[in-house]
C-alpha positions in Angstrom: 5.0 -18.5 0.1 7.0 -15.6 -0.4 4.3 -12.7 -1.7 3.2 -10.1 0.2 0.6 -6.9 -0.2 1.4 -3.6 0.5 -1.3 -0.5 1.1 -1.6 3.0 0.9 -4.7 3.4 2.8 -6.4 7.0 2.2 -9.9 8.2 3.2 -11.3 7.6 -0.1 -8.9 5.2 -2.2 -6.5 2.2 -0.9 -3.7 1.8 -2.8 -3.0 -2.0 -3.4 0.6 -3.5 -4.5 2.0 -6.7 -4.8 5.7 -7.7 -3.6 7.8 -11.1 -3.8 10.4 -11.1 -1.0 12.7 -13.6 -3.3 13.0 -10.7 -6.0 12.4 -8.0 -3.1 10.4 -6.2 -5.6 6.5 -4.4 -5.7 4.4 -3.6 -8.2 1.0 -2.1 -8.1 -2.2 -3.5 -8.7 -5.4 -1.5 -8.0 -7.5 0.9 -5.8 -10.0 -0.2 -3.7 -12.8 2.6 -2.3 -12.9 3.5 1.0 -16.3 4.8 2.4 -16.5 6.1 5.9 -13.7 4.7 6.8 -15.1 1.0 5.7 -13.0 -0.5 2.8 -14.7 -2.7 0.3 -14.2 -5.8 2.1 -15.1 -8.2 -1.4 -12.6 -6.6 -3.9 -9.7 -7.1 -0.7 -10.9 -10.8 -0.3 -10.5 -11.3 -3.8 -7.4 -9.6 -3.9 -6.1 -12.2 -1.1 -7.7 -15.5 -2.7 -5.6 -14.3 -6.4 -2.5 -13.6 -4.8 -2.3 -15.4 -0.8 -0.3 -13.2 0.5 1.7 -14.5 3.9 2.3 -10.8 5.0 0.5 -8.0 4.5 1.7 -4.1 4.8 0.0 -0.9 5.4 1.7 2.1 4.9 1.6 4.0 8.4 1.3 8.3 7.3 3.1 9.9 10.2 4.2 13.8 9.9 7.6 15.0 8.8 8.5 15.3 12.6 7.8 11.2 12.8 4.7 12.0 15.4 1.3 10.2 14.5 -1.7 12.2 13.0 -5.6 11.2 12.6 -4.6 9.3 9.2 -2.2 7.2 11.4 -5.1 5.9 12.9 -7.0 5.4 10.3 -4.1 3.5 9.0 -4.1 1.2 12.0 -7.6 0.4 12.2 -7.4 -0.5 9.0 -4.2 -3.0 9.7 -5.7 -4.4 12.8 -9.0 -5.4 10.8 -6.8 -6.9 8.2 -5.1 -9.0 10.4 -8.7 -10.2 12.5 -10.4 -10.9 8.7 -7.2 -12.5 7.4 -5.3 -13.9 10.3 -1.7 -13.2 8.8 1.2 -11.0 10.1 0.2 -7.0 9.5 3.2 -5.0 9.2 3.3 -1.2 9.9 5.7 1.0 7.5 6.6 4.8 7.9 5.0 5.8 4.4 6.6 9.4 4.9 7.3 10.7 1.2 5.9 7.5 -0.4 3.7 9.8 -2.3 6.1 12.0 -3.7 8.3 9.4 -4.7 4.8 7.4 -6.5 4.3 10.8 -8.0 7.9 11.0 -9.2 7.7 7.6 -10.7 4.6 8.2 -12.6 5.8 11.2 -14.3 9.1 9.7 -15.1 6.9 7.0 -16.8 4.8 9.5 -18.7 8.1 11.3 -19.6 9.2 8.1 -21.2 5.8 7.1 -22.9 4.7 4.5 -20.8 1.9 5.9 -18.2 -0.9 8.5 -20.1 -2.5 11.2 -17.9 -5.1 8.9 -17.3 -3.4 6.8 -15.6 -2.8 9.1 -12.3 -5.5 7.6 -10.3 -2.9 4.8 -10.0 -0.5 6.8 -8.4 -2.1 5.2 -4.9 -1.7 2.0 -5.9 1.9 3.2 -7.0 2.4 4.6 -3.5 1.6 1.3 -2.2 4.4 -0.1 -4.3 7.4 2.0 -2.6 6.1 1.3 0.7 6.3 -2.4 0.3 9.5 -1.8 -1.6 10.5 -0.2 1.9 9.7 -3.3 3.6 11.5 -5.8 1.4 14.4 -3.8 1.5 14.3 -2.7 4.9 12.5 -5.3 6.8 11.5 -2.8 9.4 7.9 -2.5 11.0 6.6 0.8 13.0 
């Protein structure tokens, strides 16, 4: 199998992508809610059982200066209980200005017609996209 998942994990939205390592490409799918720092365990396990994903990422937020912060941690919990629910390889990625560049793509998309403004509360799910892009390409872990 060759598909992996790739997320943007906030404190009230995970962003959720989907990436073929053939192609080396990601697109996103969704947003899953977050609540206290508990993700919503049924839409993740029936993101896994539509796609089987062999690897999973998770975008790892560290600060311009590369030094870890209280989402980082949040961002590992959350990659350590995918791996004990799941038992496939997690892989950390330095998500550093994954949002900007998710922010950059959705606007060039509504500049060319094809995202609306209500399509922003994608953009996480988009951020999750160019940090599994940066995996494919890369093939670096944190």
């Amino acid at each position: 199998m060759s598909c992996a998942l790739g997320f943007d994990v906030g404190s009230k939205l995970i962003g959720v992508a989907v990436g073929n390592r053939v192609t080396a490409s990601a697109r996103a799918v969704t947003t899953i809610a977050m609540r206290d720092d508990d993700p919503d365990w049924a839409a993740l396990d029936a993101l896994r059982s539509e796609w089987l994903p062999d690897t999973l990422v998770v975008g790892l937020p560290l600060t311009l200066e590369g030094a870890e912060q209280a989402a980082s941690q949040r961002a590992r919990r959350f990659a350590e209980r995918l791996h004990e629910r799941y038992r496939v390889p997690v892989m950390l990625v330095d998500e550093r200005h994954s949002s900007r560049e998710a922010a950059q793509r959705f606007a060039d998309a509504r500049a060319a017609g094809l995202k609306r403004r209500r399509d922003a509360a994608q953009i996480d799910a988009e951020a999750a996209a160019v940090i599994l892009e940066r995996w494919l390409h890369e093939g670096t872990s944190s």
